[in-house]
N, C-alpha and C positions, 0 to 999 in steps of 0.2 A: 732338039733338046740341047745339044751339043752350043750350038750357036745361043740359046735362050742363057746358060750357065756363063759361057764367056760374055755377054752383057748385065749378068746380075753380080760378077765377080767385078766387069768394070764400074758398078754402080757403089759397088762397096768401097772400093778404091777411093773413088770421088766423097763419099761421105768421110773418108777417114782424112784424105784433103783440107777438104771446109773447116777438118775442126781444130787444124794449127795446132795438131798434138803439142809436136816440141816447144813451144811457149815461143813468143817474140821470137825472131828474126829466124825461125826455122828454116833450112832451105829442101825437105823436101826428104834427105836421107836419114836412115836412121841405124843411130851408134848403142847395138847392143851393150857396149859396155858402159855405157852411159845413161840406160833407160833408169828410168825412178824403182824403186822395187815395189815389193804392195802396198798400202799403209800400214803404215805399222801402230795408225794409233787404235786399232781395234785388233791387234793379234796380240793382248796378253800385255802390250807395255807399261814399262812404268819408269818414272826416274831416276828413283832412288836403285832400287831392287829390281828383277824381272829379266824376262827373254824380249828378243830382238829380233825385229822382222824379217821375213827368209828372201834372202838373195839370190836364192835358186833360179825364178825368173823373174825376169826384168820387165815384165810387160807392162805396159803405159797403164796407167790407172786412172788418169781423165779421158771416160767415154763418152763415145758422141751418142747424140740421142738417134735414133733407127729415125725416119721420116714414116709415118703413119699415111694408109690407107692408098699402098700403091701394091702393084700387083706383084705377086711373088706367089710361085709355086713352088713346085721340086722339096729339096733340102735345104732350103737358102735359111740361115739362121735367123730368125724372129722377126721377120718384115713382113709386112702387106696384109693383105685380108686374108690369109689363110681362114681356110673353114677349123672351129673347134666345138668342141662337145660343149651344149650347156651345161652350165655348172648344176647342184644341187645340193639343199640344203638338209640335206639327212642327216645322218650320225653319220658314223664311220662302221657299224654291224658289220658291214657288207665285205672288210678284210679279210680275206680267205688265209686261214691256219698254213703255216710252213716248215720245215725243219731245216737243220742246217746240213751245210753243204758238203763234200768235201772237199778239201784242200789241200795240194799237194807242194809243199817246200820247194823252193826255187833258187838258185842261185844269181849273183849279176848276171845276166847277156845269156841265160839259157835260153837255149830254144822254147816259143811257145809251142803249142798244140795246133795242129793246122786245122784250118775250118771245111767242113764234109766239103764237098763239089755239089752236093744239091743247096747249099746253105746259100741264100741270096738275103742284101740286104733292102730294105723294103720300109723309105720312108713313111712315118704315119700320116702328117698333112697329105702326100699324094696320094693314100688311102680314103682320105676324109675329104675330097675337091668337090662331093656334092651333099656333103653337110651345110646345115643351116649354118648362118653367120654368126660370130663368137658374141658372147650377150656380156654384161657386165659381171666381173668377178663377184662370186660367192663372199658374204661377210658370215661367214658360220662361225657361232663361238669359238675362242682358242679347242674348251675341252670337246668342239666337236672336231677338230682337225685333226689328220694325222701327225704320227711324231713316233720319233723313236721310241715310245712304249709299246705302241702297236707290235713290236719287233720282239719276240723273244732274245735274252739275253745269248743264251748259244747262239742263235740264229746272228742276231747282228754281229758277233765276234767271227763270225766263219765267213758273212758278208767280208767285213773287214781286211780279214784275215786274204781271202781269196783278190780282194783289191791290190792290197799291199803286193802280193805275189805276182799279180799281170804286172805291176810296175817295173819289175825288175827284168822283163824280157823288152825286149824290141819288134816290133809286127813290122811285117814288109806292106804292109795297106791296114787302109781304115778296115774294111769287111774283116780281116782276121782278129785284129783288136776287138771289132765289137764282140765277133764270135765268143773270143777266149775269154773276154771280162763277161758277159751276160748269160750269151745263148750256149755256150759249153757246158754251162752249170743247168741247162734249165731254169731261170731265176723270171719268173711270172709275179712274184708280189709287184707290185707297181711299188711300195715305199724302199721295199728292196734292189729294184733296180733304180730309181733314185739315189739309193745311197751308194751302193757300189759304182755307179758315174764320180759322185760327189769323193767318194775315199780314194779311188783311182787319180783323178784333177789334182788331189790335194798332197798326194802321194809322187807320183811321177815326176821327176825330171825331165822339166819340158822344153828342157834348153838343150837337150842329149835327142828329142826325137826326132828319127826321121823316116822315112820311106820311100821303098823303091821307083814309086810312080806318082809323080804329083799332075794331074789336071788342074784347068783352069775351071773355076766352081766346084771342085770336086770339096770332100770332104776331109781330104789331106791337104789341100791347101787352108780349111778353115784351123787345122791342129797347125801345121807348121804355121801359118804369120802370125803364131800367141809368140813366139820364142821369137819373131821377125818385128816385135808388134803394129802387125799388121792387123790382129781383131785383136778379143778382147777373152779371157775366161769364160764373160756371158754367152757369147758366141760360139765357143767352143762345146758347152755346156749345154747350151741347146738342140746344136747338132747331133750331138751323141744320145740325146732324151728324143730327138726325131727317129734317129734310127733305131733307138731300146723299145719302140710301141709306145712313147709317153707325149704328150700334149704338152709345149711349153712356151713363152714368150722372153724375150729380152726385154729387161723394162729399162730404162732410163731416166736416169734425173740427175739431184743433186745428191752429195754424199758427204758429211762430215769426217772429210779424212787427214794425213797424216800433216797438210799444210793447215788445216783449219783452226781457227782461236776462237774463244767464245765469246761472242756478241757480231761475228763476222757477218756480213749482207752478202746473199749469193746472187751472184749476175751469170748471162749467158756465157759461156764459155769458159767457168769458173767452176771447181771443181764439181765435175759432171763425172760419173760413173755408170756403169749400169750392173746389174745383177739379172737374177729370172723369177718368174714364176712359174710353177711346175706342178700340173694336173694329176691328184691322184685320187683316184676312187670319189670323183665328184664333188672333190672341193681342191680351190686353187691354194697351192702353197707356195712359200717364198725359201729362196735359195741363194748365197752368197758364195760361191765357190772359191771367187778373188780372194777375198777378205780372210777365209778361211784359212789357203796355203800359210806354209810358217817356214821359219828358218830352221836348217840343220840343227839341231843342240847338238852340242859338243864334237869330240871325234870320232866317227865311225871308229871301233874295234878292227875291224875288215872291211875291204871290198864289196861285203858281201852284204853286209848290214847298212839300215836307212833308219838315221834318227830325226826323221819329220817328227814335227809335234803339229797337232790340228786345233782347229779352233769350233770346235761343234756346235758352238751356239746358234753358227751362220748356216747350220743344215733346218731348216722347217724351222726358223728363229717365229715364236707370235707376233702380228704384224702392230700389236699394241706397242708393244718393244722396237722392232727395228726402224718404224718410224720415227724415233730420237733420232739417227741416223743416215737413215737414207729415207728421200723425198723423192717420189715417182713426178717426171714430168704429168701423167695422165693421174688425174685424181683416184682415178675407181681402184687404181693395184695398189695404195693405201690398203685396199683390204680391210679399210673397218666402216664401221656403220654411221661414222659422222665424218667426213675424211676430215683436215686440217690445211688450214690456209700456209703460205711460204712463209710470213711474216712468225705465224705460230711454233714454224719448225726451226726459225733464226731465234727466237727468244726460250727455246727450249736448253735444258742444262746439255754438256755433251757429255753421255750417258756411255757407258763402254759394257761391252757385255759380263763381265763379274759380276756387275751391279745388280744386273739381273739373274747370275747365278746364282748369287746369296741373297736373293730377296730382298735387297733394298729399296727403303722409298725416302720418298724427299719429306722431312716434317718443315724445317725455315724456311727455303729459299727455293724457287720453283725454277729460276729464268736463270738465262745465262749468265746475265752480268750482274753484281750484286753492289749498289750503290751505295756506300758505308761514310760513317758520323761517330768516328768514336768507335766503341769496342765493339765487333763482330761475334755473332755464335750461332755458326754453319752447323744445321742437325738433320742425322739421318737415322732411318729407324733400322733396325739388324730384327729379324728371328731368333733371338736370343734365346729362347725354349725347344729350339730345332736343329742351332748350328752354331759353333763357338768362333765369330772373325773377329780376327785384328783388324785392328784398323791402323794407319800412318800416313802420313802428307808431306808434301814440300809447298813453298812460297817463295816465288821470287819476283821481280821485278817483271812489266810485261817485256822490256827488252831484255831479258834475259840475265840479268845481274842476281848475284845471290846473296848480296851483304849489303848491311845501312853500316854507314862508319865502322868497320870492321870487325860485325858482329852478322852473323849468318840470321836473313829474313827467318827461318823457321823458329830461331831461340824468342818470335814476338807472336806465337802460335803453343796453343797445350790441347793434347786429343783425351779425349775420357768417355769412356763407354761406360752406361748405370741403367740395368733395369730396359734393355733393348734398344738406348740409343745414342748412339756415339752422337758426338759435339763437340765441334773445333772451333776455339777459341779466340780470337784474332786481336791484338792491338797494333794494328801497325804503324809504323811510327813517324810516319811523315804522310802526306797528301801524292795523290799519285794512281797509277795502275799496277796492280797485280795479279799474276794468275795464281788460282789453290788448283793444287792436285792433289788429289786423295786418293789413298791406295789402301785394299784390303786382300784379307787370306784368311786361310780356312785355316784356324790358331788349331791343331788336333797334330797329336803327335805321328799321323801317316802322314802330314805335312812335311817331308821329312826337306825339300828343296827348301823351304822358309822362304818362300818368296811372293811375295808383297805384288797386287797386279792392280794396276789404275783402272777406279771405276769411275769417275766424274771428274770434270775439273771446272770453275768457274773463272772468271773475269770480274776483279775488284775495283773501285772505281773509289779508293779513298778521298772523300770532300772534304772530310775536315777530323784534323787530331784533337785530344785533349791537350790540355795544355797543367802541367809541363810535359815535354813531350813524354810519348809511353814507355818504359822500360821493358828490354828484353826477362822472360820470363827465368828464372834460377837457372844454374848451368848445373842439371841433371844429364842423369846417364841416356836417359829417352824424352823423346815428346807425349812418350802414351802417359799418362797419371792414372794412380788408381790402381788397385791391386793388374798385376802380370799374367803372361802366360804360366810361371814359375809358381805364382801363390796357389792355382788352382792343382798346378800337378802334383802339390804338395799335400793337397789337403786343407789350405787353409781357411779360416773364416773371418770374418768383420762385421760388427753392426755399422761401421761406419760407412755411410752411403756413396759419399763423395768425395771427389779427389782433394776439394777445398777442407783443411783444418781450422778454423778458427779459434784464437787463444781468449783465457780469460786472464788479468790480470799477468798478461804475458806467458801465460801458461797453458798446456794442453796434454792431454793424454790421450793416447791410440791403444785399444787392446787389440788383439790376434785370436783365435781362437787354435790351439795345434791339436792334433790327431795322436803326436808321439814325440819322444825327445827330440829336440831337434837346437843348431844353435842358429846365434841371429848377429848382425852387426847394423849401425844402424848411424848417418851421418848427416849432419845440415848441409845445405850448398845456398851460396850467399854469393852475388852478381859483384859483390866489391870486397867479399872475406876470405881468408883462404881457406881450406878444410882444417889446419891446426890450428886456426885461431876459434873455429864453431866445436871445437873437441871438449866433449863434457855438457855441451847445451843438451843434448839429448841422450839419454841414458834408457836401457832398457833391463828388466826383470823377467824372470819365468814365475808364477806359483800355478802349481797343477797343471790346467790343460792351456792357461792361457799366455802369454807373453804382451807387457805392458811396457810400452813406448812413453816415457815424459818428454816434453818437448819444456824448453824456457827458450824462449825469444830473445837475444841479447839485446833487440833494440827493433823500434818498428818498423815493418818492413814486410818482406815476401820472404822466405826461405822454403829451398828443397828439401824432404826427408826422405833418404834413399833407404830403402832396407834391403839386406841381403841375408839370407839362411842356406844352409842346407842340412841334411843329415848324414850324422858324425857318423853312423854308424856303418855305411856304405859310400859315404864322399867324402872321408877324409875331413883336410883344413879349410878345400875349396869352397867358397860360400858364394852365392847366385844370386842375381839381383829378381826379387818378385814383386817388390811393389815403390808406391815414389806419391809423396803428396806435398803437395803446397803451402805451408802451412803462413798466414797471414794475421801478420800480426799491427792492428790497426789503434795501438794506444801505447803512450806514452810509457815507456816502464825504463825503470833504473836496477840495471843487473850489474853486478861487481864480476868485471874481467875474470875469467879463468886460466888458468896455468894450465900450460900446453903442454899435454900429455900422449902419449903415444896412440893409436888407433887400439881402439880394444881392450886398452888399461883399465878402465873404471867397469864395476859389476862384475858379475858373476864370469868367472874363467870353466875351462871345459869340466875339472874335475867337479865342482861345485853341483851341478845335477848329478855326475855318478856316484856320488857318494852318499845321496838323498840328502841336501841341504838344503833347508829354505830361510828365509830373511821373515824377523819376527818382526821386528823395532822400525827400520829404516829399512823399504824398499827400495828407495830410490838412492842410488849410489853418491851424489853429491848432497851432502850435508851442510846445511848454513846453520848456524850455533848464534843465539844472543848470549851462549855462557860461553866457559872454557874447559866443561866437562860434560861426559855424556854416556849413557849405558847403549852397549848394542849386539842384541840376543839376535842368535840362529836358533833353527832347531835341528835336530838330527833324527836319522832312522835309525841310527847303529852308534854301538859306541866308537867317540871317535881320540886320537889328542890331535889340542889341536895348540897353535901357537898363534903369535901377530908380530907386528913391526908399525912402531912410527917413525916417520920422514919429516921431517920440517921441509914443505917446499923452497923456501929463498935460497938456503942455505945445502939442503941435502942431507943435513946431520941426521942419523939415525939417533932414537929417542927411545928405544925400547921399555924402559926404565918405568915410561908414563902410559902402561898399556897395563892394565889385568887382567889375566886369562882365568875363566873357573867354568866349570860344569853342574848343574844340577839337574838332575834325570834327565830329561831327552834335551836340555835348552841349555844352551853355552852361549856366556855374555863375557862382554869385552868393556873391561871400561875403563874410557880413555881420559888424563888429564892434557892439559896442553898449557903448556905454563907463560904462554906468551901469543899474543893477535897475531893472526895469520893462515895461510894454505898450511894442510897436513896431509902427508898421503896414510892412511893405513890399510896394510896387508896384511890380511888374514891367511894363515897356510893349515890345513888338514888332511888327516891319512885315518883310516879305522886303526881300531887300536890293536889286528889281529896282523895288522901288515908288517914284517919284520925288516921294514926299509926306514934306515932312518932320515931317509928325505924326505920332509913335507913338502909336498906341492903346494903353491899359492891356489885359493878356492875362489879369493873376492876381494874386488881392490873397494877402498873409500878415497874419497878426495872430502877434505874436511875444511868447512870455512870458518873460522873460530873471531867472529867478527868482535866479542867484548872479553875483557878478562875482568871478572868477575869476584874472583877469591884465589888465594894464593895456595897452588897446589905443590903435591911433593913426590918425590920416585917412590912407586910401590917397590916391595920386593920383589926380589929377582924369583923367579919360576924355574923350577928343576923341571926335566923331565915328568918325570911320575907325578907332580902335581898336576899337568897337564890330562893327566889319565880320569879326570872325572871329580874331581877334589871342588873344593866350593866352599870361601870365606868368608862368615858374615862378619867377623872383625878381631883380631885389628888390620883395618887395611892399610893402614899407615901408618907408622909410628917415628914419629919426630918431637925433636926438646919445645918446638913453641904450642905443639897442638897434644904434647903426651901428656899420660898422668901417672903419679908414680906406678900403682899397681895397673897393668894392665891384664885385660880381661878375653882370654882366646875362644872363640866357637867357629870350630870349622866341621866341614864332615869329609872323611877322607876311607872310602871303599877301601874294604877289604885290609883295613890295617888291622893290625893284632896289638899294638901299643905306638903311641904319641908321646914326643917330650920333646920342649921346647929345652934350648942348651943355648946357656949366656957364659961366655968368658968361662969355660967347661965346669957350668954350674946347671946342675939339669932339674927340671919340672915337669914330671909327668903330667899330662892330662887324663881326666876322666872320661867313660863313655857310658853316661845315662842314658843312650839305646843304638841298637847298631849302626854303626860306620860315624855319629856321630861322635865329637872329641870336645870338654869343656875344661877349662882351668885358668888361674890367675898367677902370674908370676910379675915380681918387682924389677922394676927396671930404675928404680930411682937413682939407684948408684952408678948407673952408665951414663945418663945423660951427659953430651958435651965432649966424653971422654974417645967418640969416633970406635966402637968395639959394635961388632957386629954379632946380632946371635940367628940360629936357623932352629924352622922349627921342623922334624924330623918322624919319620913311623917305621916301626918292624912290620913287617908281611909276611912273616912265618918264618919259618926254620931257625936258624940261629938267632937266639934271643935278645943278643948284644951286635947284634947287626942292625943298625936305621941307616935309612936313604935319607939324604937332605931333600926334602921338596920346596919349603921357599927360606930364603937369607935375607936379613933386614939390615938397612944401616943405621946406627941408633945417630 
């Protein structure tokens, strides 16, 4: 026996030889610190965002294929005719119920538990030397195979759990390790001793193990040449399921790993790998233990603690799935019912395990390389009624560049998911190779890492642009379009479907639908404009539950609409970006320049909802006028006063003169003259009328385009205080020498007055009040004309009878 294991360890030797691990000019030794680590492009990678392959150990990851049908007995890891159990295509019934284990906390380098003196180790193949010979792997449905549901949840955590814990000691030999990981626990499930092999592998620092006694073929030397890379995971993997009571093989082939690109041809000696399959309860499973290990995350806290992260998809992966990936030299450990030629598995997309986490499938493009003429739209399908993912990509050159004339490949790429299927958009803009990567995450607020993991990536093969060449898409804040993670944690809704807007006559509108107050900001992005020059094309309003987005196109073209909200009432001023659309504008249109105004000037300001204000007249805060006058009602919930201000934009001059403020029942209108073509700003300010501050707050800016003047206007009167309290002038609104007449005629209505009189050059007229609050009378003004004397028309409001307030002054 002794002599048999020193010629099966030299035969392994020689196969590890032949296969010129260290690539070109190898000489034979091998520089731990130099080995490749695992691939990293199936443990979780990604570009942009993501974790990074674990360096824990270094061992070779192109493996040689085992040589088939030579003889091997003992414990020799996965060679020769070993006798195995034929397979069977039953259910899976026959899993016997288990409970969990217990487990006891460990510290680094504690002693294990030593294994009885009756405890012998007892490979299975030398068990099985006069079993019939192994027959073709079992193709039994996915849902007939085992998997980790078979596993009670307690149960697999204490599995786990107990893994994690062996790792952290040291065994002076193989026999004690297996004891302490399997046989100390009594652990009899077969998917259980499976996995506790596989969490152990994936767990351990295997560049730290060692033991007292190593032989030649013994089974400490197949554990130590993983850290020497001398075997391979597969092999180690195997040994330890020989001596657990488990049936299993090393398979070998090809493997789509961390050198591989898509459309690449695989030749002998070219990334070759191997993995197992692993016999449980009569049907063969497949197992990736390599692939699995992962890098440290972060810093251990202590000593004492291991932050492996695993990759579980490579434990009992469906063999419909991990044939994207790995390609068994022997057809039959395909494992499916029609296996797949070499040619089929080089034109397959390269699939990363997310992909298959979140149920993705391919709807456009099926193959690796995607041969493109003009505009691309890569689409994949999500379970969108099961599982909320994000989606994001990069693109860049296949030599690895990431800009065309110094604009980054992704700004000629837009991602939008509607109704279950994401779709990446491509113009790229020159001829050429590219690869896409596409990365997705489980968008749920226990996502709390936010990090993005590569499920696909393809190989572009640009033949020909449109001409003129294509433009990078808007310089927005994301590549995703289309309502956010942000819209939904908000609450919000959209009938509008698609991330594409299209104007009419230059024009568009976006509603929202909100749940509760909430405020909103909302900006164009334009590839050749700045953001103060796009200020004011897009305005937005609140009425009731919905908020209303107008967009005006300054000119045609592409533009970003970014929107940002939050709620005032627990976030403060901070406003969050939820959603972003395209908005495309394919016709000619003629829009007059806007005056560049601050971010957030124009519409409604914070007070403006809490006061219950809504916009009767004019929604929409930029105003275009064919005249040079204009009415414009709010309504109110509450009584308010309220005041205004006009601006002349060119100039800046305040114009307050040409604004009139009045009230009548719940609707207060403002009406404004403008005595000359051009920009006006007016600002509106309001306070209830119970508040005893006498600061009004600004409620609502206008920006006013007064494109004709029309008729030749004139300063209303000045506004006191108190008239602002609810008061309301049906005339004289104006009185001057070219448009007066001698007697003029007053009807206003002014709340809660007790007496009204107009007073000229202290010549007083009471007014009448034919029913409450309102006020009528006629007083002569003929003899003032010209003469530059101003008169005010004034009310008592009780108590002292020879006491009136002026509420408005005229200048005759």
């Amino acid at each position: 026996m002794q002599v048999y294991m020193f010629v099966l360890y030299f035969q392994l030797n020689q196969n590890m030889a032949n296969m010129n691990m260290g690539g070109p000019g190898y000489g034979g030794e091998i520089d731990l610190e130099n080995l490749p680590p695992p691939p990293p492009e199936l443990l979780q990678q990604q570009y942009l965002y993501g974790t990074v392959p674990d360096s824990r150990q270094q061992g070779v990851y192109s493996q040689f294929a085992h040589p088939q049908g030579q003889a091997s007995h003992g414990f020799t890891p996965g060679t020769g005719n070993v006798p195995m159990p034929p397979p069977q295509k039953a259910g899976i019934s026959n899993i016997p119920p288990s409970k969990p284990i217990q487990v006891e906390k460990r510290s680094v380098g504690q002693q294990p538990p030593t294994a009885p003196s009756t405890f012998k180790l007892v490979p299975v193949r030398t068990e099985q030397e006069k079993a019939p010979p192994p027959v073709a792997p079992s193709t039994a449905p996915a849902s007939q195979k085992p998997s980790l549901d078979q596993i009670d949840r307690q149960v697999l955590h204490t599995v786990d759990d107990h893994a994690i814990q062996v790792s952290k000691s040291e065994h002076p030999s193989f026999r004690e390790l297996v004891w302490d990981l399997i046989f100390s626990k009594d652990i009899t499930n077969e998917i259980e001793k499976v996995r506790v092999i596989f969490r152990w592998l994936a767990t351990k620092n295997l560049k730290e193990i060692n033991f007292d006694k190593v032989e030649k073929g013994s089974p400490e030397e197949v554990l130590l040449g993983l850290k020497e890379g001398k075997t391979t995971y597969a092999m180690v993997f195997d040994t330890m399921c020989n001596f657990a009571g488990l049936h299993s093989r090393i398979i070998s082939g090809y493997a789509k790993g961390a050198d591989y690109k898509p459309g690449m041809k695989f030749t002998p000696g070219t990334n070759q790998h191997s993995w197992n399959a692993v016999y449980i309860y009569g049907t063969w499973c497949l197992v990736d233990a390599h692939w699995a290990a992962r890098r440290i995350i972060g810093k251990p806290t202590s000593q004492e603690e291991f932050h492996y992260q695993l990759d579980e998809y490579f434990f009992l992966p469906d063999p419909h799935q991990l044939i994207y990936t790995h390609f068994p030299d022997d057809p039959q450990w395909q494992l499916l019912e029609r296996p797949i030629t070499l040619e089929e598995f080089e034109n397959m997309p390269h699939m990363k395990p997310q992909f298959f986490k979140y149920g993705l499938e391919f709807v456009s493009h099926r193959t690796a390389v995607i041969y493109g003429r003009g505009e691309l739209n890569v689409r994949l399908r999500y379970p969108a009624h099961k599982l909320a993912v994000a989606f994001n990509f990069t693109v860049q050159f296949e030599n690895g560049d990431e800009e065309y004339k110094g604009v980054k490949l992704n700004r000629f790429g837009m991602q939008e998911s509607v109704g279950g299927i994401a779709s990446f958009r491509l113009r790229l803009p020159v001829k050429g190779s590219y690869i896409l990567y596409i990365y997705a995450k489980e968008d749920t607020p226990e996502n709390k890492d936010n990090v993005y993991a590569q499920v696909c990536e393809y190989k572009i093969v640009q033949e020909e642009v449109s001409v003129p060449e294509p433009l990078p898409f808007p310089p927005c804040a994301y590549l995703n379009w289309g309502p956010g993670t942000s819209f939904y944690r908000y609450g919000l809704a959209t009938y509008q479907q698609t991330a594409q807007i299209l104007t009419r006559d230059g024009k568009a509108e976006l509603q929202i639908r909100i749940p509760r107050q909430m405020q909103f900001m909302a900006k164009l992005k334009h590839n050749d404009r700045s953001d103060a020059d796009l200020e004011g094309y897009v305005i937005h309003r609140i009425v009731g539950n919905t908020v209303y987005f107008n967009i005006t196109a300054p000119s045609r073209g592409e533009f970003g609409l970014e929107i940002y909200a939050n709620d005032p009432t627990t976030e403060g001023s901070t406003l969050y970006h939820v959603a972003q659309y395209l908005v495309e504008c394919n016709e000619d249109v003629k829009t007059v320049p806007l005056p560049k105004l601050p971010a957030g000037y124009l519409g409604a300001q914070p007070k403006f909802n809490d006061f219950g204000l809504n916009t009767l007249s004019h929604h929409i805060p930029v105003i275009h006028l064919e005249t040079n006058s204009v009415e414009i009602q709010f309504s109110t919930a509450q009584e308010m006063r309220v005041t205004a201000n006009l601006i002349e934009v060119e100039s800046d001059r305040e114009m307050p003169e040409f604004v009139f403020t009045q009230t009548k029942g719940s609707v207060v209108s403002f009406l404004v003259n403008m005595p000359t073509v051009g920009f006006y700003k007016l600002q509106l300010y309001a306070i209830p009328i119970n508040d005893p501050n006498q600061q009004l707050p600004g409620v609502y800016n206008y920006l006013i385009n007064c494109q004709r003047k029309t008729k030749e206007v004139y300063p209303f009167p000045k506004q006191y205080a108190q008239w602002k309290e609810g008061c309301y002038m049906w005339e004289p609104l104006v009185v001057h020498k070219d448009i007066g007449k001698p007697v003029v005629n007053f009807h206003v209505q002014i709340p809660r007055a007790e007496a009204v009189a107009v007073v000229t050059d202290q010549e007083w007229t009471h007014l009448q009040s034919p029913q409450s609050g309102i006020w009528q009378g006629e007083v002569n003004l003929a003899p003032y004309y010209g003469k530059g004397i101003k008169f005010t028309l004034n009310a008592n409001f009780g108590g002292d009878k020879t006491s009136y307030a002026t509420l408005l002054e005229y200048a005759i």
